[in-house]
C-alpha positions as CSV (number, residue, x, y, z in Angstrom):
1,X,0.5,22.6,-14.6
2,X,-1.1,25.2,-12.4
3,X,0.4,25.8,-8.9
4,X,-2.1,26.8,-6.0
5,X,-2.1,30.6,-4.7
6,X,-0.2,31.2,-1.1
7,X,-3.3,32.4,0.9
8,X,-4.8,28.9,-0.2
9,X,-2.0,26.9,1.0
10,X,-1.7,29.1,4.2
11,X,-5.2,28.1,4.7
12,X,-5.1,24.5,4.1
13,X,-2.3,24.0,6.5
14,X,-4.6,25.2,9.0
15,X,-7.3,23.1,8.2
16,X,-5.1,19.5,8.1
17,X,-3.1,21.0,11.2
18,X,-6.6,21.3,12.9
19,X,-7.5,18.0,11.5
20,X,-4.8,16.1,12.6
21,X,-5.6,17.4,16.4
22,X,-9.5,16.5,16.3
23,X,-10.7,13.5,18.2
24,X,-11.1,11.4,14.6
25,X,-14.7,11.4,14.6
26,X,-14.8,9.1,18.0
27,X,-17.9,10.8,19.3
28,X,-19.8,9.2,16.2
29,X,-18.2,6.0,16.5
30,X,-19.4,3.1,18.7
31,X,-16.7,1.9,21.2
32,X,-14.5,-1.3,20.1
33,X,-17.2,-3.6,18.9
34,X,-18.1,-6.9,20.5
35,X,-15.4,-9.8,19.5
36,X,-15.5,-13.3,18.5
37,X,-16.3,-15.6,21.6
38,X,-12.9,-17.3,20.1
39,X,-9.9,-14.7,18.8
40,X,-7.5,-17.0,17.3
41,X,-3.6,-16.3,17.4
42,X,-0.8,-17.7,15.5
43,X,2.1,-17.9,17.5
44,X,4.8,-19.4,14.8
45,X,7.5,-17.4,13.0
46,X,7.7,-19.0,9.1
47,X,11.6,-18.6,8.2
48,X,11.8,-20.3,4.5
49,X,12.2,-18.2,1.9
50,X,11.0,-18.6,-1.7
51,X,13.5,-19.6,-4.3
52,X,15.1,-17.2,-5.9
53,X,14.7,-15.7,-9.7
54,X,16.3,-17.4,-12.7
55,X,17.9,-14.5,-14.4
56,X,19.3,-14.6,-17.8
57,X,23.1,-13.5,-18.4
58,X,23.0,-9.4,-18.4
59,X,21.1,-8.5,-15.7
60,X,21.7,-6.3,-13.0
61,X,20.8,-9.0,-10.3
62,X,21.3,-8.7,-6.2
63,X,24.9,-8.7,-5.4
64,X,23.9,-10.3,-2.1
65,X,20.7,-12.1,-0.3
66,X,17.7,-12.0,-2.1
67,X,16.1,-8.4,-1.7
68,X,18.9,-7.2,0.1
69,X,20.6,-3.6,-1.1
70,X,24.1,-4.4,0.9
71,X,25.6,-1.8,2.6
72,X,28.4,-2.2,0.3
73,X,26.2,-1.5,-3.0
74,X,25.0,1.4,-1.1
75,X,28.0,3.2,0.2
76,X,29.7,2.5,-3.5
77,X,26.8,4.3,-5.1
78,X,26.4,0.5,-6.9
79,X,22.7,0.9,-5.9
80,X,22.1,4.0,-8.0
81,X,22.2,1.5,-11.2
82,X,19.3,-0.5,-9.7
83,X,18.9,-4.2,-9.6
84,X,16.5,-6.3,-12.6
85,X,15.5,-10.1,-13.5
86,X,13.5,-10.3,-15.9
87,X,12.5,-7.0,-15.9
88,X,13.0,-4.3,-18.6
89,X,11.6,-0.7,-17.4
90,X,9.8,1.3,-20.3
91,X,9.2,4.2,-19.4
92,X,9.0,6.6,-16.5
93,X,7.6,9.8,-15.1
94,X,9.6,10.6,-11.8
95,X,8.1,14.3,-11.0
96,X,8.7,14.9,-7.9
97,X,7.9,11.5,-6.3
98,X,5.5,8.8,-6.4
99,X,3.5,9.4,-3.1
100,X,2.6,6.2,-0.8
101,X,0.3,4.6,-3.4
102,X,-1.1,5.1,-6.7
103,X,-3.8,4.0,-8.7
104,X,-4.8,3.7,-12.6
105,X,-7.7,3.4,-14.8
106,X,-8.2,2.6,-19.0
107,X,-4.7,4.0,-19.6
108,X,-4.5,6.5,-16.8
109,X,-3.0,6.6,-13.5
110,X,-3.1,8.5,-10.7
111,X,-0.5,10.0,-8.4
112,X,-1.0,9.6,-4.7
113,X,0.2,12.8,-3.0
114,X,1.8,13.4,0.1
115,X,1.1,16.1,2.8
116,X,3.2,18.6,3.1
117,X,5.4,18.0,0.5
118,X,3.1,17.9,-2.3
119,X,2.2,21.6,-1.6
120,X,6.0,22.8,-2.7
121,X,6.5,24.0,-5.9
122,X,4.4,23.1,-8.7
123,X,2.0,20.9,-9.8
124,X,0.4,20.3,-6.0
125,X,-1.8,17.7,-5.2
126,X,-2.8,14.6,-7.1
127,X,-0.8,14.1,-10.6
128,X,-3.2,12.7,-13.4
129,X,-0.7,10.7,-15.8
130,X,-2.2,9.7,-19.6
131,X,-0.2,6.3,-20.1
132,X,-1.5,5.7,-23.9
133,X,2.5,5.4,-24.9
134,X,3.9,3.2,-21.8
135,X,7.2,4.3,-22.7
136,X,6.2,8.0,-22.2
137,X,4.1,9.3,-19.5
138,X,2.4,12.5,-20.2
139,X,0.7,14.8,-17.3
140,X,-2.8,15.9,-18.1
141,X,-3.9,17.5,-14.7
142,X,-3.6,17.5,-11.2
143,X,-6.4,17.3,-8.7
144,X,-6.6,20.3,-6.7
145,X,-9.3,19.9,-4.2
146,X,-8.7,19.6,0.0
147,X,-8.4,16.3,0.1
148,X,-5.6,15.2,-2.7
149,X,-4.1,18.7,-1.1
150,X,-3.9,17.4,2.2
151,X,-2.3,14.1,1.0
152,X,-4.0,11.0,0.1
153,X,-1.7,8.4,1.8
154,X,-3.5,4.8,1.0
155,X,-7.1,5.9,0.2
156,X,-6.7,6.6,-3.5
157,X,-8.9,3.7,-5.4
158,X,-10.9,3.3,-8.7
159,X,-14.6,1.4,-8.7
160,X,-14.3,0.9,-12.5
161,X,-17.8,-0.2,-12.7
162,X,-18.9,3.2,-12.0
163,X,-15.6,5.1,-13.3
164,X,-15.3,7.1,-10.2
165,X,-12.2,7.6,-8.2
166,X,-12.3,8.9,-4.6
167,X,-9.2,10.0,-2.1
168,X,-9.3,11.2,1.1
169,X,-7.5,13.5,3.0
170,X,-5.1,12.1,5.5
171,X,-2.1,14.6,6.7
172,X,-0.4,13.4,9.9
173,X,-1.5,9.4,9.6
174,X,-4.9,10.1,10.0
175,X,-7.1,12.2,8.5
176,X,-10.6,13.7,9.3
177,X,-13.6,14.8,6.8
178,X,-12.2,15.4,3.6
179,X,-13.0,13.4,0.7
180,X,-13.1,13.6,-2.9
181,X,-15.1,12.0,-5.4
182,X,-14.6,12.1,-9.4
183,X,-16.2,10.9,-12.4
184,X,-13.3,9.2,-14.7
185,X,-15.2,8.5,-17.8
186,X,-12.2,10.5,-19.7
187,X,-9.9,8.9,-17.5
188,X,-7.3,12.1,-18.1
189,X,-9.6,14.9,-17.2
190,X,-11.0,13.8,-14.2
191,X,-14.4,15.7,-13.0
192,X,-15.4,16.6,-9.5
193,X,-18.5,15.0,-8.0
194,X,-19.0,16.2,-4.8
195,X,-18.0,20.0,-4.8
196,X,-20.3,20.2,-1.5
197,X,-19.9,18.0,1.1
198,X,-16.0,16.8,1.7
199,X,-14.6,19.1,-0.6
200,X,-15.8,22.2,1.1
201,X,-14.2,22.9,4.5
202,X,-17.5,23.8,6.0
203,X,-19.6,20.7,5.2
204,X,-16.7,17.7,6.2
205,X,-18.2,14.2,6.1
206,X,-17.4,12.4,9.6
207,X,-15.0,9.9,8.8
208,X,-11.6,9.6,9.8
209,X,-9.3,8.4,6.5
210,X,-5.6,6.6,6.4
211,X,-7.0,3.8,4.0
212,X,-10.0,2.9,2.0
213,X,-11.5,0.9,-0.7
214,X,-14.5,0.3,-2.7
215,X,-17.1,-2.4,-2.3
216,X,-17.4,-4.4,-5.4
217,X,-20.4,-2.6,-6.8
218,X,-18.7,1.0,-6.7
219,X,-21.6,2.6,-4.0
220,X,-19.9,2.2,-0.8
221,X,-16.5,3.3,0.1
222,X,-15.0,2.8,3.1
223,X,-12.5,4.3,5.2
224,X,-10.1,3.3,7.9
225,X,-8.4,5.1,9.9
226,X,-5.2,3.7,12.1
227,X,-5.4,5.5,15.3
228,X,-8.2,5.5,16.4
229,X,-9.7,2.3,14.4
230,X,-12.6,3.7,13.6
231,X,-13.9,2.4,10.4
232,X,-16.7,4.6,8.1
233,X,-19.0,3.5,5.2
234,X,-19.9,6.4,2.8
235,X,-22.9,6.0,0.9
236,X,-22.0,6.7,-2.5
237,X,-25.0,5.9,-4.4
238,X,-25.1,9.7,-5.9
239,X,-21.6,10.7,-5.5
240,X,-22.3,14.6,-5.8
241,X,-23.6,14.2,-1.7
242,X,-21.2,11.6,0.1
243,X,-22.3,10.7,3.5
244,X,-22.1,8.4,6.6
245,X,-24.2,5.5,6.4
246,X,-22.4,3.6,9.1
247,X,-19.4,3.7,11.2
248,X,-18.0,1.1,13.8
249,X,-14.5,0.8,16.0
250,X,-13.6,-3.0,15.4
251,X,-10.0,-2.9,17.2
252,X,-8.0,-0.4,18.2
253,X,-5.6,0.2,15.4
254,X,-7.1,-1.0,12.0
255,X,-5.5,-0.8,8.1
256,X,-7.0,-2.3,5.0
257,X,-9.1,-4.0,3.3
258,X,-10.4,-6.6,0.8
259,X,-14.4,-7.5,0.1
260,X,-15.6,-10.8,-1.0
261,X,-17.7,-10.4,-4.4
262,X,-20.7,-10.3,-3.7
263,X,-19.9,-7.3,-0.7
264,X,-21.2,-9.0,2.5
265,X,-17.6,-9.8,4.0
266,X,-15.2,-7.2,4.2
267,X,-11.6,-8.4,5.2
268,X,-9.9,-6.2,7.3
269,X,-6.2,-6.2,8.5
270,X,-5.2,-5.5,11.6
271,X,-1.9,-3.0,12.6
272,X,-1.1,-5.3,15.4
273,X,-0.7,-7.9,13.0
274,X,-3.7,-10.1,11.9
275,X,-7.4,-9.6,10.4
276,X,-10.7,-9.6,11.0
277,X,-13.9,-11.0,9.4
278,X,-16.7,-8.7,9.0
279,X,-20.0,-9.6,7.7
280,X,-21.3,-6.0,6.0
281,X,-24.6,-7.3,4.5
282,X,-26.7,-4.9,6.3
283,X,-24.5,-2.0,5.1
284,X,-24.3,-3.6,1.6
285,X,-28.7,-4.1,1.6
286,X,-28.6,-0.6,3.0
287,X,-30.5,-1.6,6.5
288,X,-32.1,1.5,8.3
289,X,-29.9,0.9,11.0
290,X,-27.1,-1.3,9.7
291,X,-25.3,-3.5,12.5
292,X,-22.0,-5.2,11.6
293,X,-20.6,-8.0,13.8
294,X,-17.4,-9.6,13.8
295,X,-17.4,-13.0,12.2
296,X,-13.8,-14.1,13.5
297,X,-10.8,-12.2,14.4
298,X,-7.0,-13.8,13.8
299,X,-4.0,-12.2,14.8
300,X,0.2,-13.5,14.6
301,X,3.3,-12.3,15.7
302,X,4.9,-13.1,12.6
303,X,4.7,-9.8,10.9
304,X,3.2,-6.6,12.1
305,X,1.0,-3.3,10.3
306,X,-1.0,-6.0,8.0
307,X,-1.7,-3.6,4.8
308,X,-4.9,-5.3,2.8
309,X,-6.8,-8.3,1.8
310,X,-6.7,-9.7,-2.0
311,X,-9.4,-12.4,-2.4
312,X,-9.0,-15.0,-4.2
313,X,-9.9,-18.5,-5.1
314,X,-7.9,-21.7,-6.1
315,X,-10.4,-24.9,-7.5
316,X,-13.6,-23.1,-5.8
317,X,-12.1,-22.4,-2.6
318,X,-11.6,-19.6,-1.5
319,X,-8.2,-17.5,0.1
320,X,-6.8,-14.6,1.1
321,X,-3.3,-12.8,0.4
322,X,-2.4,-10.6,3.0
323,X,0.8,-8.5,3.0
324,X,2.4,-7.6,6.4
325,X,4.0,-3.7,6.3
326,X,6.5,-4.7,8.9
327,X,8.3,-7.2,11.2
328,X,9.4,-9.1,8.3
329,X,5.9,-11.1,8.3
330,X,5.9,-11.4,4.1
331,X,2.9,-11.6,2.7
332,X,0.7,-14.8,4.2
333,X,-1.8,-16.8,2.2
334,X,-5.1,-17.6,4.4
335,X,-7.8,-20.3,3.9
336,X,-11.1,-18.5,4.3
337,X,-13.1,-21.5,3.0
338,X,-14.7,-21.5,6.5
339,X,-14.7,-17.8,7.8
340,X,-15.1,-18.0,11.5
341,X,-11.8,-19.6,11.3
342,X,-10.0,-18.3,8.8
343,X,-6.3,-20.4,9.0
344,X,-2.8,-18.8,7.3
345,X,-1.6,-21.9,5.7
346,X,1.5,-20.4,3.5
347,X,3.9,-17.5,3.6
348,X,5.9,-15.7,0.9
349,X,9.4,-14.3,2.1
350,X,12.6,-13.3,0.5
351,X,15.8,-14.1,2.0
352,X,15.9,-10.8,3.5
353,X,13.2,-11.2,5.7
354,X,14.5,-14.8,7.5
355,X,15.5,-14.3,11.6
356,X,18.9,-15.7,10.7
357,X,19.2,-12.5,8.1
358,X,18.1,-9.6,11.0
359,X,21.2,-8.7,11.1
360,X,22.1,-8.3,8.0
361,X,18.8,-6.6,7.3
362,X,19.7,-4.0,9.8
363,X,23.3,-3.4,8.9
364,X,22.2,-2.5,5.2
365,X,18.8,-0.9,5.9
366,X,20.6,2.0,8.3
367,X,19.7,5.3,7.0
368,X,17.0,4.4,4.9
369,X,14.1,5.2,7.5
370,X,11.6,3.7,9.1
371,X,10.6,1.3,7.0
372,X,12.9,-1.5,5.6
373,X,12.3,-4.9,3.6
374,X,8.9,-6.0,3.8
375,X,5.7,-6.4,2.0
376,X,3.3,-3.5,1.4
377,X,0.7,-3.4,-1.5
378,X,0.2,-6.8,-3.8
379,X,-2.0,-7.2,-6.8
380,X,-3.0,-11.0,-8.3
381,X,-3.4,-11.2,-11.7
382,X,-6.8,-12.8,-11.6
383,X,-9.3,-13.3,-9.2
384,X,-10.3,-17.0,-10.0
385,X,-7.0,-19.2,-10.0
386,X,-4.2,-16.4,-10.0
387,X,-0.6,-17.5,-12.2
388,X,1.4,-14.2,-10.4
389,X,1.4,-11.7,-7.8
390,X,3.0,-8.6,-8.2
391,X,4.1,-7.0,-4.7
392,X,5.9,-3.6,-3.9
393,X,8.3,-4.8,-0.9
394,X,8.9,-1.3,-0.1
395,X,13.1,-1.6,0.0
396,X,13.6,-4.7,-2.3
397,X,11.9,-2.9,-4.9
398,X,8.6,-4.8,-6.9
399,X,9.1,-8.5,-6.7
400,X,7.2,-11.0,-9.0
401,X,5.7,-14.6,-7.9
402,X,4.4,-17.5,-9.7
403,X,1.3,-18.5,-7.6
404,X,-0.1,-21.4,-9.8
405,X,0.6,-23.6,-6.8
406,X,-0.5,-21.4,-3.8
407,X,1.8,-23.9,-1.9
408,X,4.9,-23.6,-3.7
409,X,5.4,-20.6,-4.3
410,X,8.5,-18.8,-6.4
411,X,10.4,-15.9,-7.2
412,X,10.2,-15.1,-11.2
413,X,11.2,-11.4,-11.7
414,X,12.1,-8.4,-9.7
415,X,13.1,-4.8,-10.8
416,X,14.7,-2.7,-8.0
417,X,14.6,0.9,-9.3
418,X,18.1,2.7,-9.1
419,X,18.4,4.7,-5.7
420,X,18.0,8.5,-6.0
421,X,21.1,9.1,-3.5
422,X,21.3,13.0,-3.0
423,X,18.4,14.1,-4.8
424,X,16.6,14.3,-1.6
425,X,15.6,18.4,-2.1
426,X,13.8,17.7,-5.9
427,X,11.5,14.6,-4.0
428,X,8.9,16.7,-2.4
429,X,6.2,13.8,-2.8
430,X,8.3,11.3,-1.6
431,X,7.6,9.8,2.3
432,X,10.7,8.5,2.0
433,X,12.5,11.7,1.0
434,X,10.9,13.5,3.8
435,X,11.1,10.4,6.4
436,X,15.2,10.1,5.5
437,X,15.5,12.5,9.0
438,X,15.0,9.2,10.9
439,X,17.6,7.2,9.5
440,X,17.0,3.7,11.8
441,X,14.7,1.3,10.5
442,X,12.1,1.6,13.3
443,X,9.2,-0.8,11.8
444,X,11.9,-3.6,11.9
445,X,12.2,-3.6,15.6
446,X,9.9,-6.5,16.3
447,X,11.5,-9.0,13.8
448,X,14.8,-7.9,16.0
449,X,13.3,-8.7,19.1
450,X,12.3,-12.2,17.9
451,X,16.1,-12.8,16.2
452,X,17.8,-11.6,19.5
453,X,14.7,-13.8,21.2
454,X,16.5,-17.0,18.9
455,X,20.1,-15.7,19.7
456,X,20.2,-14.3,15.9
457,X,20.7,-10.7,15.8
458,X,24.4,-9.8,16.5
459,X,24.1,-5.7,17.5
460,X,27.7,-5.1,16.7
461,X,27.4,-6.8,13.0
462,X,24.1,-4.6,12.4
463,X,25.9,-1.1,13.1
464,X,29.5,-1.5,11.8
465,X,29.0,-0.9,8.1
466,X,26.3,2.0,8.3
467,X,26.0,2.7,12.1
468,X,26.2,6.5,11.6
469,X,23.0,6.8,9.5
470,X,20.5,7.0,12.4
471,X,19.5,10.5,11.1
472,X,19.7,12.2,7.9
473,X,19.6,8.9,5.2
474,X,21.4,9.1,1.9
475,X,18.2,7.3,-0.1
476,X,20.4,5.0,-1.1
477,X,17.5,2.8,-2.0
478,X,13.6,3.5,-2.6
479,X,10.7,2.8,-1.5
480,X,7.9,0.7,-3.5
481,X,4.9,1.0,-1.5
482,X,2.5,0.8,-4.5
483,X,0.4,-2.4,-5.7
484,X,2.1,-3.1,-9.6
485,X,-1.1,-3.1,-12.3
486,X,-1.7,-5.7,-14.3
487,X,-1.5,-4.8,-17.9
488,X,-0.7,-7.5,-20.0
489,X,3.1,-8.9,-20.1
490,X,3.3,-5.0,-18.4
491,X,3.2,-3.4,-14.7
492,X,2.7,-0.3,-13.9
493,X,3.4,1.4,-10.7
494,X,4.9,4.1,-8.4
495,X,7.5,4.2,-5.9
496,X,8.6,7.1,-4.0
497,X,11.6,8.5,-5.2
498,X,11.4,7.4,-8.8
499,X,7.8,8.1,-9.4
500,X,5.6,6.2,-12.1
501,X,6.8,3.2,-13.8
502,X,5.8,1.4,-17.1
503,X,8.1,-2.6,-16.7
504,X,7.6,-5.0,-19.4
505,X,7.9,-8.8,-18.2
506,X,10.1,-11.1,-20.3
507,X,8.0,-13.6,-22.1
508,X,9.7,-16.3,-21.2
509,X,8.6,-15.9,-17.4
510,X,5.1,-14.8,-17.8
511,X,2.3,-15.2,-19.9
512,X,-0.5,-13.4,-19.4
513,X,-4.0,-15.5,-19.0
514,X,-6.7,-14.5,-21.2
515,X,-9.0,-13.4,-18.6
516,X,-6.6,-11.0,-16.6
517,X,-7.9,-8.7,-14.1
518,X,-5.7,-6.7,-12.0
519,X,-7.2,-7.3,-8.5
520,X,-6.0,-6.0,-5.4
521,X,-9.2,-6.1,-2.8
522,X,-10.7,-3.3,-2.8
């Protein structure tokens, strides 16, 4: 794998250094659009967790609560072995971390890279994997260009309609003007599209970029970025000249996103906690001068940093799954059937993430950064009538879900990949690597609030066993931030310290539908 030249790494600092001061594009964007006459709110805290996995005699199950790595499995070096139900692992490629989130087409995937990290050392930028033997990886390329250079953080997503993949460059949380466009036809040789606008430094497009997503038909991509909320549509329709063809400020802080088929609703989360309902026909019918309004806006308090949409549908009626980044929120299923109130009518925790467990959340998550045991990306196994979701749950690893019964929901499977403890230095492309400097588990400070609010967070229980890891973490677990592809009785997937993954389901939990389609939203 070729490594880039000094002067062009000197130079790209400067450019996503200079990025990450701009303004974000707010001087194209309209002001926080006009709301709902009604903004609904969902007061309630949901503390029942899902039953636990069945596991078979052999497996290297939880020692304690379910998606829990105890401070005792951590300071014993037990979590190094990892933790599997169900779950066999087939194959791996660790390189020098997984990124944020990753992405795959045919039998390729795609490393997310992560700014500055990925610019140490060899193979910089976006790692192109060919996964033809699931139990050996093999790198084919890396992606080279501003954008997978400047990190791609949650914007890396395939249309495969149109085979193309796109990133954008995000370096500091958001990002500003950079993005790249490829033609995937041979998935491991990916060809630039766009060599012009977004990919050279004098001609960025105006968007500002943390997360994106196709709409279903492959010619619009959209961005989001989280401070600002500013949100962009780029008119891919020929992907060699990306450009603005709309761009709006729905809320002040907004994530990701899910489209309903047909790419007239787009579903977007909400960093406070909640989502929105945008109707994006005219953007979608390509109106001269496309307006977007807000069809309904719903926020909670149970659960913060909403990540995405997945859209789905149960007997003709249609839903949502929505994963909450932080404050222990889980992921929430949401009744969409009538989309100016959209209603969360289920949640999906582990034990983990109960008030009566803050503590204990606390006490083992020290030194393991900012982020702790919650939700991030989730992919359904169908569209129509999903049997599983497949969720990374960033600290408790990838955890599976029968979902036949959107109701009654339960744990089949998990796999929690064996920590990397002390091989912080080889994990350049790892957040968590580079984020173990802030050892206290920052994004769980709302769900503390609410336990101590409920007298259920004892401080002096939560800092006994691992109260001196506030800086400096041991990475005595991982993070799986990435949304598990459906492939069969297979997943494949990334997490930040071990890389890409190949896990082979046992039969005996799952079998896979004959119309299975991998769909996360967007």
């Amino acid at each position: 794998m070729r490594s880039i030249p000094a002067r062009r790494i000197r130079r790209l600092l400067a450019v996503a250094a200079t990025a990450a001061l701009l303004p974000m594009g707010t001087g194209l964007a309209q002001p926080p659009m006009g709301i709902p006459d009604v903004v609904q709110e969902v007061h309630g805290i949901a503390d029942t967790a899902v039953p636990r996995a069945n596991c078979p005699d052999g497996s290297l199950t939880e020692t304690g609560i379910q998606g829990d790595v105890p401070a005792a499995d951590r300071d014993s070096g037990r979590s190094t072995q990892g933790y599997s139900c169900n779950i066999t692992r087939l194959g791996q490629f660790t390189g020098r971390g997984g990124g944020i989130t990753s992405t795959n087409f045919e039998h390729c995937v795609y490393l997310g890279s992560f700014f500055p990290g990925d610019l140490i050392g060899a193979s910089n930028g976006v790692q192109v994997l060919d996964v033809s033997d699931p139990a050996n990886p093999v790198p084919t390329a890396t992606l080279t260009e501003p954008a997978m250079l400047a990190g791609t953080w949650e914007s890396l997503k395939v249309n495969p309609t149109r085979k193309l993949l796109v990133g954008v460059g995000v370096p500091v949380m958001t990002g500003y003007g950079l993005i790249s466009v490829y033609d995937i036809s041979d998935c491991a040789h990916p060809v630039l599209l766009n060599p012009g606008p977004g990919t050279d430094l004098s001609m960025p497009v105006p968007l500002t970029g943390h997360e994106g997503g196709f709409s279903p038909d492959g010619n619009t991509y959209w961005s989001s970025g989280t401070i600002p909320g500013i949100v962009s549509a780029i008119d891919l329709t020929d992907p060699a000249q990306p450009h603005l063809i709309w761009q709006g400020w729905p809320g002040n802080s907004m994530h990701g996103m899910g489209f309903s088929d047909d790419g007239n609703r787009m579903y977007l989360t909400n960093n406070a906690g909640g989502m929105s309902v945008l109707d994006i026909s005219a953007v979608q019918r390509r109106d001269p001068d496309p307006q977007v309004p807000i069809v309904s806006q719903l926020t909670w308090s149970d659960g913060m940093a909403t990540q995405h949409a997945i859209p789905v549908s149960y007997g003709g009626k249609p839903y949502l799954f929505t994963p909450d980044e932080a404050g222990s929120g889980g992921v929430k299923l949401l009744d969409i059937s009538d989309d100016s109130h959209p209603k969360v009518v289920n949640s999906i925790k582990l034990e983990i993430n109960l008030v009566e467990n803050r503590t204990a959340a606390v006490a083992s998550g020290m030194g393991g950064s900012i982020f702790s045991y919650d939700s991030h990306y989730c992919s359904a196994d169908r569209e129509v009538d999903p049997t599983a979701l497949a969720c990374g749950w960033i600290a408790s690893g990838i955890r599976v879900f029968d979902v036949r019964d959107p109701f009654h929901v339960r744990e089949i499977a998990y796999y929690n990949p064996p920590a990397r403890t002390g091989h912080n230095a080889e994990l350049w492309n790892s957040p968590h690597a580079l984020a173990s400097i802030i050892g206290l588990p920052l994004l769980s400070l709302p769900s503390i609030g609410q336990a101590q609010a409920q007298g259920e967070f004892d401080q002096t229980q939560a800092l006994a066993p691992r109260g001196d890891q506030v800086a400096f973490g041991d990475l005595s677990s991982d993070w799986c931030m990435s949304a598990p592809q459906w492939r069969g009785s297979q997943l494949w997937t990334s997490c930040a310290d071990n890389g890409f993954l190949t896990l082979e389901l046992a039969p005996d939990v799952y079998s896979p539908p004959a119309n299975q389609r991998s769909t996360v939203g967007s």
